[in-house]
Backbone atoms as SQL, in Angstrom:
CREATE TABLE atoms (id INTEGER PRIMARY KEY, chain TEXT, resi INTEGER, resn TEXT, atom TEXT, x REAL, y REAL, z REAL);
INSERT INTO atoms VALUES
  (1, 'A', 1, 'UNK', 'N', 167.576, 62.746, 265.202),
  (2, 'A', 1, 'UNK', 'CA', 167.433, 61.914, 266.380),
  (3, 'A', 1, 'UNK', 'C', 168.677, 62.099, 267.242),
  (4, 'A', 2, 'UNK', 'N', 168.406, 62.285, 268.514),
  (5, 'A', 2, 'UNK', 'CA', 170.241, 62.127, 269.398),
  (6, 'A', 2, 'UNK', 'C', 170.563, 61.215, 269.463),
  (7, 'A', 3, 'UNK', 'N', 172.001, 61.499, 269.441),
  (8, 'A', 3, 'UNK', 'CA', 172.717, 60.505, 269.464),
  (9, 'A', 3, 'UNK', 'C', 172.308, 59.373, 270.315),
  (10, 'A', 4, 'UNK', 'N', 171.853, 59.525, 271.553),
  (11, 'A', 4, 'UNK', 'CA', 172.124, 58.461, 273.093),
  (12, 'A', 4, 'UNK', 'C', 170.842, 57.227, 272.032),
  (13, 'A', 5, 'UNK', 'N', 169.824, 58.023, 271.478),
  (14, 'A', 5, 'UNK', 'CA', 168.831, 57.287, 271.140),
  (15, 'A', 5, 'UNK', 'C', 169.339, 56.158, 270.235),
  (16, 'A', 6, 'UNK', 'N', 169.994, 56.132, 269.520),
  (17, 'A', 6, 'UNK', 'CA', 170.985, 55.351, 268.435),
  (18, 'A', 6, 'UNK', 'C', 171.318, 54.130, 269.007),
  (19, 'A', 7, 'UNK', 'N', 171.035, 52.724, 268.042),
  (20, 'A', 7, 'UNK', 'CA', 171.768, 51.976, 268.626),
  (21, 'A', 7, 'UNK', 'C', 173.005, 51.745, 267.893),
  (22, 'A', 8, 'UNK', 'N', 173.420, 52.362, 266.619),
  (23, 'A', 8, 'UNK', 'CA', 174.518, 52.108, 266.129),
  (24, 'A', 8, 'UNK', 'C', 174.877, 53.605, 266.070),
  (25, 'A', 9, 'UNK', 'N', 176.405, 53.654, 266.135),
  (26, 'A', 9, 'UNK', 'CA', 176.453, 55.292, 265.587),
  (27, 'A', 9, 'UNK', 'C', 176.699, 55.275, 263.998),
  (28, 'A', 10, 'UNK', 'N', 177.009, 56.285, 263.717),
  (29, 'A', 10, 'UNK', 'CA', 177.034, 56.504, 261.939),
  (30, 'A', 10, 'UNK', 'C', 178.033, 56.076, 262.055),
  (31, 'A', 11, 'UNK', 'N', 179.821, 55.873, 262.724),
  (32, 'A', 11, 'UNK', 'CA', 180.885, 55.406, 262.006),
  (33, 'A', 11, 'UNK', 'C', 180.376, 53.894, 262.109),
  (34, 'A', 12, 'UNK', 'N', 180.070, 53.576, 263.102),
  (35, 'A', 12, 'UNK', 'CA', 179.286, 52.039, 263.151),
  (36, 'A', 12, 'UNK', 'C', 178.589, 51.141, 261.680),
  (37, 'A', 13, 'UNK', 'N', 177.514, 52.271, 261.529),
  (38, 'A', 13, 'UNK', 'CA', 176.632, 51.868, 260.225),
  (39, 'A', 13, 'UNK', 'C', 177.611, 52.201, 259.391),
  (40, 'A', 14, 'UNK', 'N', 178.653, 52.636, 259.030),
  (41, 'A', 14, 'UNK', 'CA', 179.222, 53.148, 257.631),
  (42, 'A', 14, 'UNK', 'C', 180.416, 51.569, 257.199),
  (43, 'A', 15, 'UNK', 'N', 181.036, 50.989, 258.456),
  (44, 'A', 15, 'UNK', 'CA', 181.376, 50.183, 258.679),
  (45, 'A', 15, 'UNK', 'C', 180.549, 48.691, 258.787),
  (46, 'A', 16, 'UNK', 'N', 179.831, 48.797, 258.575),
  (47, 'A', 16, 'UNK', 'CA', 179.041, 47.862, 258.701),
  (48, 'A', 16, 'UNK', 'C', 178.299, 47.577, 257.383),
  (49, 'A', 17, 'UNK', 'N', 178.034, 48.246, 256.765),
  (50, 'A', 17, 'UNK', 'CA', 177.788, 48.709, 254.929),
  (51, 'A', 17, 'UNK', 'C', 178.814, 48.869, 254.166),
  (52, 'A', 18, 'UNK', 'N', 180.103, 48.869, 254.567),
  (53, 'A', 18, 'UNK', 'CA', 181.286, 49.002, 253.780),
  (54, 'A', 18, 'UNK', 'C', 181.973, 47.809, 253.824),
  (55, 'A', 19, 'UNK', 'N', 181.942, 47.197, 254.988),
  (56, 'A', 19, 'UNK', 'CA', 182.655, 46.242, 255.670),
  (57, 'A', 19, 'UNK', 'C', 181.956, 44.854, 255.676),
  (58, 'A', 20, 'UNK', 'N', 181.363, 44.792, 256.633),
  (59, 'A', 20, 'UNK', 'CA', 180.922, 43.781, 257.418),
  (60, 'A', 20, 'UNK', 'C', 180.032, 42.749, 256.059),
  (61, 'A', 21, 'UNK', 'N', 179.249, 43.831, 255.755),
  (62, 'A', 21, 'UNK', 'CA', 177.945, 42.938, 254.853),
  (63, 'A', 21, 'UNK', 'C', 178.455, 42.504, 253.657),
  (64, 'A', 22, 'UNK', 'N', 179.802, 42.859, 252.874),
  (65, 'A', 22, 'UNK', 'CA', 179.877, 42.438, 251.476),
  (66, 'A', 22, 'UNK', 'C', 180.935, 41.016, 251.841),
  (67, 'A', 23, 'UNK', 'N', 180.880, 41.339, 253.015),
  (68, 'A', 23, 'UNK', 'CA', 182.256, 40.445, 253.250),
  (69, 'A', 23, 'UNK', 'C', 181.546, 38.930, 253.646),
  (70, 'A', 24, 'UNK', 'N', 180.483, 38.858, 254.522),
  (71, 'A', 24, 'UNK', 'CA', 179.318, 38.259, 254.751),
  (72, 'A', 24, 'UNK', 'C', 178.825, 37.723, 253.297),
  (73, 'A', 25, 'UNK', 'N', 178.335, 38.378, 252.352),
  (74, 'A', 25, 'UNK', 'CA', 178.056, 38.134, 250.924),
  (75, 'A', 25, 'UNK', 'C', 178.971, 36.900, 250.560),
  (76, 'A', 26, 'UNK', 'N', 180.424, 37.708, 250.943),
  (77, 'A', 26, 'UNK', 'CA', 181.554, 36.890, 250.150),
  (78, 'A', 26, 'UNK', 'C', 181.562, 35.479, 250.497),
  (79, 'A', 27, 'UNK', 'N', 181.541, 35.341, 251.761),
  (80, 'A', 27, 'UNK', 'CA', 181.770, 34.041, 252.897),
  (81, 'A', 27, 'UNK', 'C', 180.436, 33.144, 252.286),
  (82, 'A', 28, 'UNK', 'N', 179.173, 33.721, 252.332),
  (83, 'A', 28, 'UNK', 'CA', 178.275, 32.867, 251.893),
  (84, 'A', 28, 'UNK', 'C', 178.229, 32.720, 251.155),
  (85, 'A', 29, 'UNK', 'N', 178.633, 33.368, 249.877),
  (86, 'A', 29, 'UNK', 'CA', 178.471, 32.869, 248.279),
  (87, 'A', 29, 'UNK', 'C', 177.419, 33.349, 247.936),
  (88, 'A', 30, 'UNK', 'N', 176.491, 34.225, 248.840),
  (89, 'A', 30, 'UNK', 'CA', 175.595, 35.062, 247.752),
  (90, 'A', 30, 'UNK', 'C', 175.932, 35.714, 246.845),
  (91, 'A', 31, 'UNK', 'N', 175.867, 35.985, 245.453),
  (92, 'A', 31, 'UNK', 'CA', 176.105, 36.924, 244.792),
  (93, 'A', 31, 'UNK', 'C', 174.647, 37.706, 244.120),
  (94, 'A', 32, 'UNK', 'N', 175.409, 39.347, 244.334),
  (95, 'A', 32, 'UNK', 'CA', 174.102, 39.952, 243.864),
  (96, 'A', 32, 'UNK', 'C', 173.733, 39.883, 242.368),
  (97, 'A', 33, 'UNK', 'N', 172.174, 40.379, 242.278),
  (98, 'A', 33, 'UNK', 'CA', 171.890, 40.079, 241.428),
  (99, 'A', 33, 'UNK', 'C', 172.497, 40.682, 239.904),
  (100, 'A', 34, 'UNK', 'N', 172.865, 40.285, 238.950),
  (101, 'A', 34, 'UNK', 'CA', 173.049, 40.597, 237.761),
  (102, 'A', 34, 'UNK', 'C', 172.147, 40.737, 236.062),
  (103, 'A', 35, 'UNK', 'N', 172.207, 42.315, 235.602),
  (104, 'A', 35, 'UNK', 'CA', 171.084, 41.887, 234.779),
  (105, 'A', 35, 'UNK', 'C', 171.893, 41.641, 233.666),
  (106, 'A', 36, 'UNK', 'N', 171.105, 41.047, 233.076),
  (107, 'A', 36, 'UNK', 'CA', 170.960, 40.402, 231.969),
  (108, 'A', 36, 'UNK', 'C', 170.539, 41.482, 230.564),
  (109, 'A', 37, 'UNK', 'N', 170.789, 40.975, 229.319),
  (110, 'A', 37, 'UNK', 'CA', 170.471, 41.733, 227.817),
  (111, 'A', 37, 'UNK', 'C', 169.220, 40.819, 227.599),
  (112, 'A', 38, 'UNK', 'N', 167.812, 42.070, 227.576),
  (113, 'A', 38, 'UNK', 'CA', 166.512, 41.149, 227.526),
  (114, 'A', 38, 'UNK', 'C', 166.348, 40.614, 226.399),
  (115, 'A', 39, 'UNK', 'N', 165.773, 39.401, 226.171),
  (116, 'A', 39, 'UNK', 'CA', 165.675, 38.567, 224.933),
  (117, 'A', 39, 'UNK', 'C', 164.343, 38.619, 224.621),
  (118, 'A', 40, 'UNK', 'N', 164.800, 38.528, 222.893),
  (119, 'A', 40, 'UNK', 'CA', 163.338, 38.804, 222.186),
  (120, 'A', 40, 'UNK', 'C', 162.366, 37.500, 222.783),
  (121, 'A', 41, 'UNK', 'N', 161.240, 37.830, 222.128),
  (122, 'A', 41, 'UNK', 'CA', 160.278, 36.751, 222.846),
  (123, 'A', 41, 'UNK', 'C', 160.272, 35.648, 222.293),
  (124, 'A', 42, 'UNK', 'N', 160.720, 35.681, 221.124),
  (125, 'A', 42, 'UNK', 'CA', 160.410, 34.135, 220.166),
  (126, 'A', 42, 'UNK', 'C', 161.684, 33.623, 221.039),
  (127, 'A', 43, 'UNK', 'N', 163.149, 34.043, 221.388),
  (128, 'A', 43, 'UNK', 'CA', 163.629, 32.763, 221.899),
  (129, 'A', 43, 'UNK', 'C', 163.416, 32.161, 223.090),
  (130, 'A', 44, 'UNK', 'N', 162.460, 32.864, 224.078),
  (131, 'A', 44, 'UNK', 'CA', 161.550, 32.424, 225.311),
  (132, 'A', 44, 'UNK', 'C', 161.203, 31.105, 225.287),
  (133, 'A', 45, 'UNK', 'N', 161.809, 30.422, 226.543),
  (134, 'A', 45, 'UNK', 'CA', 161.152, 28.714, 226.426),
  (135, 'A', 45, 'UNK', 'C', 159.989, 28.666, 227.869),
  (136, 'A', 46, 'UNK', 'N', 159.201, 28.417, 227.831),
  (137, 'A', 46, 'UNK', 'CA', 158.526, 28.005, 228.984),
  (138, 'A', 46, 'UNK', 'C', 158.046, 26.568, 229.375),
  (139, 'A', 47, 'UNK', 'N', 157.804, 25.615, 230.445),
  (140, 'A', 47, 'UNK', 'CA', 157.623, 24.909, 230.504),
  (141, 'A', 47, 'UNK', 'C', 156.332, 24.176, 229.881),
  (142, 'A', 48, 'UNK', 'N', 155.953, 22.631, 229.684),
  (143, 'A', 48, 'UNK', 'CA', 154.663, 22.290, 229.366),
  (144, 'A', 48, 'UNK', 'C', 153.502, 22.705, 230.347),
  (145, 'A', 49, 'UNK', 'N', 152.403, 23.368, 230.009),
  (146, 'A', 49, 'UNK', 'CA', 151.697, 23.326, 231.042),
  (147, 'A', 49, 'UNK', 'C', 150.968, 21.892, 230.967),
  (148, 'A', 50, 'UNK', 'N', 150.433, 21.849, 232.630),
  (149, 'A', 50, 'UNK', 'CA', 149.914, 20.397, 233.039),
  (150, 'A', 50, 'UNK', 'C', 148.776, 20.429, 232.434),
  (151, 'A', 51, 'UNK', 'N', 147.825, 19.123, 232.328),
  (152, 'A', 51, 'UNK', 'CA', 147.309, 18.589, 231.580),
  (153, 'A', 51, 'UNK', 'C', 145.649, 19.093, 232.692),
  (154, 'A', 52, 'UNK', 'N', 144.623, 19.339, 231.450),
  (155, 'A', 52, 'UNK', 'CA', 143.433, 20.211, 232.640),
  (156, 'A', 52, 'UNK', 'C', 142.680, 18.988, 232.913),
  (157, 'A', 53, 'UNK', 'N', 142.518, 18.692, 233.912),
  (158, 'A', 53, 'UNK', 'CA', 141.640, 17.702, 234.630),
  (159, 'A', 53, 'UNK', 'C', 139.905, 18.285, 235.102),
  (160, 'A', 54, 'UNK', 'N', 139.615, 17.660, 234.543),
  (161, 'A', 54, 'UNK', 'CA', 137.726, 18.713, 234.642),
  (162, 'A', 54, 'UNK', 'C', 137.226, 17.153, 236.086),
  (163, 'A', 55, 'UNK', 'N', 136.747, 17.860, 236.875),
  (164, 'A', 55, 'UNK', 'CA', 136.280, 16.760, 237.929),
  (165, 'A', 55, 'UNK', 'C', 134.807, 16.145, 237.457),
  (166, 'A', 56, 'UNK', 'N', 134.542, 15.096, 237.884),
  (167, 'A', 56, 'UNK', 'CA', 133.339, 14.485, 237.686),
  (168, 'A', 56, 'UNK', 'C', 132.012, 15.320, 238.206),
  (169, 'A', 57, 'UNK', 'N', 131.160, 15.160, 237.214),
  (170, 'A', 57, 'UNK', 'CA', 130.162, 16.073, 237.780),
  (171, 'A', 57, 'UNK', 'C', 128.295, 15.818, 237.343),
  (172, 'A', 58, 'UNK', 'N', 127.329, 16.041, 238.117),
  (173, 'A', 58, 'UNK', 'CA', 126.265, 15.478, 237.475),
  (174, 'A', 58, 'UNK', 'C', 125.065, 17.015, 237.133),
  (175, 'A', 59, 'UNK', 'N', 124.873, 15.924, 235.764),
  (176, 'A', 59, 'UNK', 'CA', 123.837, 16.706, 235.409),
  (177, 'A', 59, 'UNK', 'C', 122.243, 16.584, 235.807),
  (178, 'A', 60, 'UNK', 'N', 121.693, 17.613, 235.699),
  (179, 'A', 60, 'UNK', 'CA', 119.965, 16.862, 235.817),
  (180, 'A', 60, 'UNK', 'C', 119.157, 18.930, 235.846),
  (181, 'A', 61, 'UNK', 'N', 117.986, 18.280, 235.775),
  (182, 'A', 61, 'UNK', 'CA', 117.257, 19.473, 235.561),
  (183, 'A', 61, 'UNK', 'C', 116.306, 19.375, 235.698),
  (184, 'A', 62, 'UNK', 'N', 115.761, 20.898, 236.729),
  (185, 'A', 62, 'UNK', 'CA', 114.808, 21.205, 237.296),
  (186, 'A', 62, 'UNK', 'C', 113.318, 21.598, 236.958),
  (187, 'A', 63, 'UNK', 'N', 112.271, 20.942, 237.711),
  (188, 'A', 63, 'UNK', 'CA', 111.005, 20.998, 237.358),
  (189, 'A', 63, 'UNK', 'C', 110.248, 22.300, 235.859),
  (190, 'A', 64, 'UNK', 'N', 111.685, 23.535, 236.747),
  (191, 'A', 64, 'UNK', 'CA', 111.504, 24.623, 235.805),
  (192, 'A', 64, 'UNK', 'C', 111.811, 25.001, 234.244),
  (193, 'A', 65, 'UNK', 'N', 112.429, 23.923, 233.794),
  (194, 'A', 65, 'UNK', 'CA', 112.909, 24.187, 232.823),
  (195, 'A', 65, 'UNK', 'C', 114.964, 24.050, 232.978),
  (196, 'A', 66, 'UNK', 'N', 115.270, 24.685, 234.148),
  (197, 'A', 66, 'UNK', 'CA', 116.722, 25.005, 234.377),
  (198, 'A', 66, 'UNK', 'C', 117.556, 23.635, 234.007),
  (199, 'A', 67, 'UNK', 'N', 118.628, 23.647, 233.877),
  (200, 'A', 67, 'UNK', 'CA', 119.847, 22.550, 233.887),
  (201, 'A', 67, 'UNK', 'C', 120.982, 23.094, 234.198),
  (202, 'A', 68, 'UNK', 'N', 120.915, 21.915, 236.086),
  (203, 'A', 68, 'UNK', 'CA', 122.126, 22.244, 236.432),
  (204, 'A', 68, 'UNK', 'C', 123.149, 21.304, 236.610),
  (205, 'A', 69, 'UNK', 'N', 124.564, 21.966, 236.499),
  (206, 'A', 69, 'UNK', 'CA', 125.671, 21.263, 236.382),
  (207, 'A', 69, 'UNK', 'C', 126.195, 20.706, 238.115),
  (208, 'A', 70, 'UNK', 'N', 126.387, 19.795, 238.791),
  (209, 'A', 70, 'UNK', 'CA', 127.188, 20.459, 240.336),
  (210, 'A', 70, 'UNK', 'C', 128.435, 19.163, 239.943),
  (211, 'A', 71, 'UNK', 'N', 129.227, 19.813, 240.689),
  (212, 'A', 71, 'UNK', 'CA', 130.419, 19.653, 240.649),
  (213, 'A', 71, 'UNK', 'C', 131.469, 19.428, 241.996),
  (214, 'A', 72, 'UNK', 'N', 130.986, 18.515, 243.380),
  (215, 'A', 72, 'UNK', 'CA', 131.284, 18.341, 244.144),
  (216, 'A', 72, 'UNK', 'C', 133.339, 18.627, 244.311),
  (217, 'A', 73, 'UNK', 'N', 133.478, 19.435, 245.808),
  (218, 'A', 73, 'UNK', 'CA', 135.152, 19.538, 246.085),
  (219, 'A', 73, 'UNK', 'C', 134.823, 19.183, 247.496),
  (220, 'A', 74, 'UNK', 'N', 135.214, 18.253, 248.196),
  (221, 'A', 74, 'UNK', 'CA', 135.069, 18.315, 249.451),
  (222, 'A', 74, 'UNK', 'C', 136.509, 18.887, 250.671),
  (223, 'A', 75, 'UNK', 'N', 137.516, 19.564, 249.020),
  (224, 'A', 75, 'UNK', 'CA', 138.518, 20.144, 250.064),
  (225, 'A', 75, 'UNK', 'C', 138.386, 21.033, 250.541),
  (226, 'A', 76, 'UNK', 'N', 137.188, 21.962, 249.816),
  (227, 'A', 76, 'UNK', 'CA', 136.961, 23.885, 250.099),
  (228, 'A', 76, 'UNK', 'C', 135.339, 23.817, 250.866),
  (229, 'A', 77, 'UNK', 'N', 135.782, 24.441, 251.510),
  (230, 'A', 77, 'UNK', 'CA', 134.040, 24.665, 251.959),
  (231, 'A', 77, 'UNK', 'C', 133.465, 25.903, 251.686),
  (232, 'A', 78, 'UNK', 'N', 133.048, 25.635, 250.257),
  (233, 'A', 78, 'UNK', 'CA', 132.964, 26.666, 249.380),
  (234, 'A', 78, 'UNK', 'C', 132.050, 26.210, 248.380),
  (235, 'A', 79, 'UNK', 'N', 130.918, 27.450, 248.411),
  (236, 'A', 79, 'UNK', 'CA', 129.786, 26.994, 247.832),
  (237, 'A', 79, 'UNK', 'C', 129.599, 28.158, 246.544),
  (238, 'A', 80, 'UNK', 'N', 129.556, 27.748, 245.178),
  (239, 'A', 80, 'UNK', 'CA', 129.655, 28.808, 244.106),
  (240, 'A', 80, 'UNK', 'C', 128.723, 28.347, 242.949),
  (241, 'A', 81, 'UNK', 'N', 127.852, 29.303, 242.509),
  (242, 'A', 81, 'UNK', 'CA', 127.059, 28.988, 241.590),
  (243, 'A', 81, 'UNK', 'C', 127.259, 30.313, 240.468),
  (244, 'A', 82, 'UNK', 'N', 126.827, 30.036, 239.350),
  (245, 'A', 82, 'UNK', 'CA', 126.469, 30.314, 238.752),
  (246, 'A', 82, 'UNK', 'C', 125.362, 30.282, 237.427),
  (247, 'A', 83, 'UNK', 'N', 124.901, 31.613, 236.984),
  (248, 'A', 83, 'UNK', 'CA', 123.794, 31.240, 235.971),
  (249, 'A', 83, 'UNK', 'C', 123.935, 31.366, 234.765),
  (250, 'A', 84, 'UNK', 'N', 123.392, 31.025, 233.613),
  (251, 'A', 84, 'UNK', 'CA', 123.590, 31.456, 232.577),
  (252, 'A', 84, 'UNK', 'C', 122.101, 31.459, 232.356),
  (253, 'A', 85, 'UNK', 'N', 121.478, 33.035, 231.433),
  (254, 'A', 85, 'UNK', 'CA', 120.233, 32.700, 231.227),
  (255, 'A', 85, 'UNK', 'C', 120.185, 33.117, 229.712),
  (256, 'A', 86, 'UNK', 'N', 119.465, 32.642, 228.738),
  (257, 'A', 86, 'UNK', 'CA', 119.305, 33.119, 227.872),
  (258, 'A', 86, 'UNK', 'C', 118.302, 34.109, 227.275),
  (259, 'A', 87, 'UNK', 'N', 119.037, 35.415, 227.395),
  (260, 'A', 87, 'UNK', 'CA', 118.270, 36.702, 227.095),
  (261, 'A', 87, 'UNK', 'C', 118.229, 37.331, 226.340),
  (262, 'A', 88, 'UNK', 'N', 117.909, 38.392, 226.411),
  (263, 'A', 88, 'UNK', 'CA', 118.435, 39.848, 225.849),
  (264, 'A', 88, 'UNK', 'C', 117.634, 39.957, 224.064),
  (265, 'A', 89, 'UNK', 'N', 117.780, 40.810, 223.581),
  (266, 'A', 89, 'UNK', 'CA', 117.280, 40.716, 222.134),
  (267, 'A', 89, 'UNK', 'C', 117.635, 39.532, 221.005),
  (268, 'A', 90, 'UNK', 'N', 118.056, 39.021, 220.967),
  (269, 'A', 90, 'UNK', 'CA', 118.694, 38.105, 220.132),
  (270, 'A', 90, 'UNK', 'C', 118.049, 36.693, 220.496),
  (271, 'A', 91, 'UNK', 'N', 117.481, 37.006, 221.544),
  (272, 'A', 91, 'UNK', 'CA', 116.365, 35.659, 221.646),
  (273, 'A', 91, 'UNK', 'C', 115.103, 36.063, 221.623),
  (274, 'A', 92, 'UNK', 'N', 114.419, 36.939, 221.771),
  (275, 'A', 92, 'UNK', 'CA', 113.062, 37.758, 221.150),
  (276, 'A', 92, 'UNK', 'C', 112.865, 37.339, 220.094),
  (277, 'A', 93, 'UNK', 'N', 111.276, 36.586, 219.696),
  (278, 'A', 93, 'UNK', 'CA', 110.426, 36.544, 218.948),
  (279, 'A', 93, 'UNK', 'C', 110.798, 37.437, 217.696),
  (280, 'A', 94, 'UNK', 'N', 110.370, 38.030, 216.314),
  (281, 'A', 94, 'UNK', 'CA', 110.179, 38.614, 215.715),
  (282, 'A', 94, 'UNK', 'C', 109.255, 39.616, 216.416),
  (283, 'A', 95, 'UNK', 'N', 107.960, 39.082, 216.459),
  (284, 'A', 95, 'UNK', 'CA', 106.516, 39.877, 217.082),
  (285, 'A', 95, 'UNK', 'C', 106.862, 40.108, 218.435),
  (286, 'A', 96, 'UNK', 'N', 107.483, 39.804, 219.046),
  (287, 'A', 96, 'UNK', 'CA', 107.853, 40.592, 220.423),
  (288, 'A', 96, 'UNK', 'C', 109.153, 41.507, 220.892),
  (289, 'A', 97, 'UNK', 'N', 109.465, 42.199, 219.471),
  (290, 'A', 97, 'UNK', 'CA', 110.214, 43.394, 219.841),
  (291, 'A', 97, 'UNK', 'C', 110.642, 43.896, 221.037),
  (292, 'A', 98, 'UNK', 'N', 111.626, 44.503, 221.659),
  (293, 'A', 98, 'UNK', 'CA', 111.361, 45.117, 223.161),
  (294, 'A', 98, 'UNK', 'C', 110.973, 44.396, 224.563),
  (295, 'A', 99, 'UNK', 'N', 110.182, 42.638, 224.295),
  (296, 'A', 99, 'UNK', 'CA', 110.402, 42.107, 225.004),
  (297, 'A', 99, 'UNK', 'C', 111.705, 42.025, 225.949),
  (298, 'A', 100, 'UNK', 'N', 112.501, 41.939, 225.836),
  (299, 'A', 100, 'UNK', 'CA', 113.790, 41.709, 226.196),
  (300, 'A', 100, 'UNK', 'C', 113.829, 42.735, 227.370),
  (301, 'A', 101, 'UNK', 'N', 113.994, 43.879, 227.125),
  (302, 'A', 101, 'UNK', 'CA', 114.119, 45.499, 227.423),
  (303, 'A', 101, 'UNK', 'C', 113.336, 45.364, 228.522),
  (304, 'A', 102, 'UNK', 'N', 111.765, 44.828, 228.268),
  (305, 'A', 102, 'UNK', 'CA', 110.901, 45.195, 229.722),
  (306, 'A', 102, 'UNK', 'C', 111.162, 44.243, 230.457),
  (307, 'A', 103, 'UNK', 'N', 111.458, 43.224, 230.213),
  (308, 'A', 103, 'UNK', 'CA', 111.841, 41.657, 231.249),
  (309, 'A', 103, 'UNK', 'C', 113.249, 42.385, 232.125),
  (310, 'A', 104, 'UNK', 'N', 114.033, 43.136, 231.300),
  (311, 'A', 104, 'UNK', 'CA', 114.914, 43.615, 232.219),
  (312, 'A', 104, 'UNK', 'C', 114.714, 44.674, 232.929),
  (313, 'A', 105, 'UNK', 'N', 114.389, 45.408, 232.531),
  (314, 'A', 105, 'UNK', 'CA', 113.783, 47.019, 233.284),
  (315, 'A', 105, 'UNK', 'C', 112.671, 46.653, 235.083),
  (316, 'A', 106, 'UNK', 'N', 111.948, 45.287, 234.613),
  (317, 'A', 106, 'UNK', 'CA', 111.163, 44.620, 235.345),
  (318, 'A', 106, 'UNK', 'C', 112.205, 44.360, 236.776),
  (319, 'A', 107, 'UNK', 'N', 113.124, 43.173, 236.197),
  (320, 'A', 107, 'UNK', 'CA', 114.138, 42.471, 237.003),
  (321, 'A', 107, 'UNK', 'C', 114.569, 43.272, 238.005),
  (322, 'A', 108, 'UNK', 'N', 115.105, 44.311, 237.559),
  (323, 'A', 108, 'UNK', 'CA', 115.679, 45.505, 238.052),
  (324, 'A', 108, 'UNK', 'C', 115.122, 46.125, 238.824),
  (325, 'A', 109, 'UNK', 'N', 114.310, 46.689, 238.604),
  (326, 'A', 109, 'UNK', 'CA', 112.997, 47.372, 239.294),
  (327, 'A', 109, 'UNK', 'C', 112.198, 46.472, 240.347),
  (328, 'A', 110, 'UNK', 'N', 112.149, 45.260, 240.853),
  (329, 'A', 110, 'UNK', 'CA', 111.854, 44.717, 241.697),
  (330, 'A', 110, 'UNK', 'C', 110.512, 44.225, 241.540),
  (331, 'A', 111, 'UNK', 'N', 109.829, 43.662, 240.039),
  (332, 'A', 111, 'UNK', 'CA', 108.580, 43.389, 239.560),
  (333, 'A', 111, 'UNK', 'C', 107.480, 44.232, 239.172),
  (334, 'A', 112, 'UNK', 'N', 106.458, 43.955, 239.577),
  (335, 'A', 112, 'UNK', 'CA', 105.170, 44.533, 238.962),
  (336, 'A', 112, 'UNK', 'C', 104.365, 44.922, 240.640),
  (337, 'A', 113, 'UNK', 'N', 103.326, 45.353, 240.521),
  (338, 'A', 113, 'UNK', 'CA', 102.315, 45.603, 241.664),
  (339, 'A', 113, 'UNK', 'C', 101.752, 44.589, 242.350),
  (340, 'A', 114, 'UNK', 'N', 101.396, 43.595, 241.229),
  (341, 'A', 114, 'UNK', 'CA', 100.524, 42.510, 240.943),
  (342, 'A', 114, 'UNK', 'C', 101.707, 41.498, 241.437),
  (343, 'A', 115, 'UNK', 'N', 102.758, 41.296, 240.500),
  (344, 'A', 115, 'UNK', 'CA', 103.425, 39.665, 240.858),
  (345, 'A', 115, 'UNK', 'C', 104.412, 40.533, 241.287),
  (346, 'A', 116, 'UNK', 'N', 105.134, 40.099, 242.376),
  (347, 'A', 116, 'UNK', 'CA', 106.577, 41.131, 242.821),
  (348, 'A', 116, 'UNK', 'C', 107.461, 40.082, 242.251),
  (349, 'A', 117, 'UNK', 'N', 109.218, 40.234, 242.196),
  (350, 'A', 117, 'UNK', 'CA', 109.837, 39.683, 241.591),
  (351, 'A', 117, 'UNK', 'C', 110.462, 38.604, 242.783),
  (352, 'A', 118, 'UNK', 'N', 110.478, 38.722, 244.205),
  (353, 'A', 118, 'UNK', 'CA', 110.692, 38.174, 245.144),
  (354, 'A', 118, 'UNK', 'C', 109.571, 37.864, 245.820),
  (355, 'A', 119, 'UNK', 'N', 109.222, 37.128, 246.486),
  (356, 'A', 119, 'UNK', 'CA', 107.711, 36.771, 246.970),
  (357, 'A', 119, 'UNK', 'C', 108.402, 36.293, 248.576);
């Protein structure tokens, strides 16, 4: 870069990094940082964590079978659900083997001809 472009020159900045800033340090009482010999973990103290507060919330359940939890925040305007469904092989019948498998392959696939999975 030329010089004219500069707003400090280099004896400027060299003086100013040698000089000016540790001395600044000194006056304020910053001191830099110092490390430390890391300590094993068992003598690690951390504070108590706070105590979990679960908010009030109502239950009830739908014509379908479902049960849902809601859990009103009126600080967030923020709307979050979630599902839990109980699936997969491990809830299959004995006699309905593979059930599981086509209920998902189905889901996925966007239904049947006959019943679509979205209507």
């Amino acid at each position: 870069m030329p010089q004219s472009h500069r707003f400090l020159s280099k004896a400027q900045q060299r003086f100013l990094a040698f000089a000016i800033i540790p001395l600044l340090l000194l006056v304020t009482g910053i001191r830099p940082g110092i490390a430390t010999t890391a300590q094993h973990y068992t003598n690690l103290t951390y504070p108590a964590l706070p105590e979990i507060k679960i908010p009030e919330y109502s239950r009830f359940q739908l014509e379908n079978g479902l049960t849902v939890y809601l859990m009103e925040n009126h600080e967030l305007p923020l709307v979050n659900g979630t599902a839990f469904i109980r699936t997969g092989g491990r809830w299959e019948p004995e006699n309905q083997v593979g059930l599981a498998d086509i209920v998902g392959e189905v889901m996925r696939t966007g239904g049947t001809q006959t019943i679509p999975l979205i209507s």
